[in-house]
C-alpha positions in Angstrom: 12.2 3.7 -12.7 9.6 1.9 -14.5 5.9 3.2 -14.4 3.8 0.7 -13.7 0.6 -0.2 -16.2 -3.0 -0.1 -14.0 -3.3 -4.1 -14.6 0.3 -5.1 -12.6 -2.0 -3.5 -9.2 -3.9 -5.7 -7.4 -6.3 -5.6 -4.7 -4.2 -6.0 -0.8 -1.3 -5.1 -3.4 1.3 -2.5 -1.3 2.1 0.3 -3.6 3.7 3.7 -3.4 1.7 6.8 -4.1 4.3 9.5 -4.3 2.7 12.4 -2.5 1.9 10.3 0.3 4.1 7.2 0.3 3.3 3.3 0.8 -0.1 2.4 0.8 -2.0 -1.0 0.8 -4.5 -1.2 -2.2 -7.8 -2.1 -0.3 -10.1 -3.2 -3.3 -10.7 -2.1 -7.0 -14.1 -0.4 -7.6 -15.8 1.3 -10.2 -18.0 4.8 -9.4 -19.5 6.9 -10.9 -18.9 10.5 -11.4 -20.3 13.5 -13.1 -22.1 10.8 -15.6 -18.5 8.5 -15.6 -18.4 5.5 -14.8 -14.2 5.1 -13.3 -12.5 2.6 -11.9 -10.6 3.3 -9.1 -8.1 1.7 -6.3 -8.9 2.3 -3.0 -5.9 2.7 -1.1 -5.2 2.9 2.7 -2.7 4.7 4.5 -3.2 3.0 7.6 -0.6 5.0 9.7 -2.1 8.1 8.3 -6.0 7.3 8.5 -6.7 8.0 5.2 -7.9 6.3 1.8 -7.2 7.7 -1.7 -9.2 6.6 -4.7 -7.3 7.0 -8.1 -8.1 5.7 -10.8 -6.6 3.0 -12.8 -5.9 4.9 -15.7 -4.4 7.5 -14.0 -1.9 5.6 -11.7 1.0 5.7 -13.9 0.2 9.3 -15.2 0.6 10.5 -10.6 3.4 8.2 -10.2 1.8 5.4 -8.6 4.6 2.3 -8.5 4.9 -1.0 -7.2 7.4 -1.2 -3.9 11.1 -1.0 -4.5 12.9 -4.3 -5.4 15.8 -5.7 -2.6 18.3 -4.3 -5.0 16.8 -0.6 -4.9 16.7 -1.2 -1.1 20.4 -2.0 -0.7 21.3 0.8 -3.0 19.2 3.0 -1.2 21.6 2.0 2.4 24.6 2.5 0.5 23.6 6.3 -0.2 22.5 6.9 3.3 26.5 5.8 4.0 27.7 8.4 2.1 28.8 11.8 3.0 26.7 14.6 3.1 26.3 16.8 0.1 24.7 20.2 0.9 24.8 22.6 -2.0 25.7 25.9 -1.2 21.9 27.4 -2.5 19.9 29.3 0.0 18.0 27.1 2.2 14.7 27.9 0.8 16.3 27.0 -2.5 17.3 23.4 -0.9 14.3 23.5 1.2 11.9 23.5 -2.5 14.3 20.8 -3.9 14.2 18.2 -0.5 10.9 18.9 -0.3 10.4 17.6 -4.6 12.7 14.6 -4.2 10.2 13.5 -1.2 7.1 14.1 -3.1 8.9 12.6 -6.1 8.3 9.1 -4.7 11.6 8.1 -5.9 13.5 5.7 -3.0 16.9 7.1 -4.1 15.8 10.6 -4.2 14.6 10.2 -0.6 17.4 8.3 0.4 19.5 11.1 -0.7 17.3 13.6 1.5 18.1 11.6 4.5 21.5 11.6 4.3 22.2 15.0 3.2 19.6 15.8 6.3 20.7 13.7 9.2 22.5 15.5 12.0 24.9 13.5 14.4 24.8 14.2 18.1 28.3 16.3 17.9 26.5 18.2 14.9 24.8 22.0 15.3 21.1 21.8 15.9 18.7 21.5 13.2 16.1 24.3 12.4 12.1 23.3 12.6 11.5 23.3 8.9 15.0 21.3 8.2 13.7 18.4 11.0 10.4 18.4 9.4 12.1 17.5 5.6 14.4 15.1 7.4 11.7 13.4 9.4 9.2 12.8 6.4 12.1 11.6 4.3 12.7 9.4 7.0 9.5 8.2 7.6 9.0 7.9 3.9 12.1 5.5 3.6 11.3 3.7 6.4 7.6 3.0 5.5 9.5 1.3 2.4 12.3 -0.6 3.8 9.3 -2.1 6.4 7.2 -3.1 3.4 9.9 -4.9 1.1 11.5 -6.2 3.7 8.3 -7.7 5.7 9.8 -6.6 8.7 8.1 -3.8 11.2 8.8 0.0 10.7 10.6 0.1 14.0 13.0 -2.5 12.7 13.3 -0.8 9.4 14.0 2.5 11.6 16.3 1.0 13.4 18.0 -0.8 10.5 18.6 2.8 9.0 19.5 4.2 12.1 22.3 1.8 11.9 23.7 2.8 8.7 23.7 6.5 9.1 25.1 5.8 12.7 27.7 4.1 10.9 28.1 6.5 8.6 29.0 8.8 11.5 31.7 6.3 13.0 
């Protein structure tokens, strides 16, 4: 995965900011602070209610990247159709690990989180803290699929409902 260089963002520019997932860059502007002067992007999580200011040099240092391509999209559904693999670690051990690949801001890595995560209906209950990992991984790749593909996140939920319903077939 590439890192992305400050001047490839641009303002109303969707972007993914790994801690948090895909934002819309609202406007470039330059503050100052403690006797700076930065430049920063403004970004909104509008599902979230919240704006982040980083600033442009700094964006490739936190992870900040451009949405996925199509191709990284398609991979990302061909992992979700694969079979679970749970290591055999202690779940706070796997719990630590799911909860980096998430943060990581890496689609695969997420991807992979989802699929090792999701339960089928025939499959033993999920504990809280394993539905919360799932669910941001879920959201995270959703959020993702809705923005590449220009679609809505309830068809991009829906779409990767499909495939890991598949998956279960």
């Amino acid at each position: 995965m590439s890192q992305a260089k400050a001047s490839e963002f641009r303002a109303n520019d969707y972007v993914v900011y790994p801690a948090h997932g895909v934002g819309q860059i609202v406007s470039i502007e330059e503050q100052e602070i403690a006797g700076l002067k930065l430049e920063l992007f403004v970004i909104s999580f509008e599902k979230d209610k919240m704006t982040l200011r980083v600033p442009t040099n700094k964006a490739a240092d936190v992870g900040m990247r451009s949405l996925s391509t199509p191709d990284v999209i398609s991979k990302a559904m061909d992992i979700l159709k694969g079979k679970a693999k749970v290591k055999k670690a202690m779940w706070s051990r796997r719990a630590q690990e799911y909860e980096q690949k998430i943060n990581s801001g890496d689609l695969i890595a997420i991807a992979e989180v989802v699929r090792d995560l999701h339960r089928a209906d025939d499959q033993r209950e999920q504990s809280y803290s394993e539905r919360q990992l799932y669910e941001a991984a879920l959201e995270r790749l959703t959020r993702e699929v809705a923005a590449v593909s220009g679609a809505d996140e309830g068809d991009a939920h829906r779409k990767v409902g499909d495939v890991l319903l598949s998956r279960a077939a």
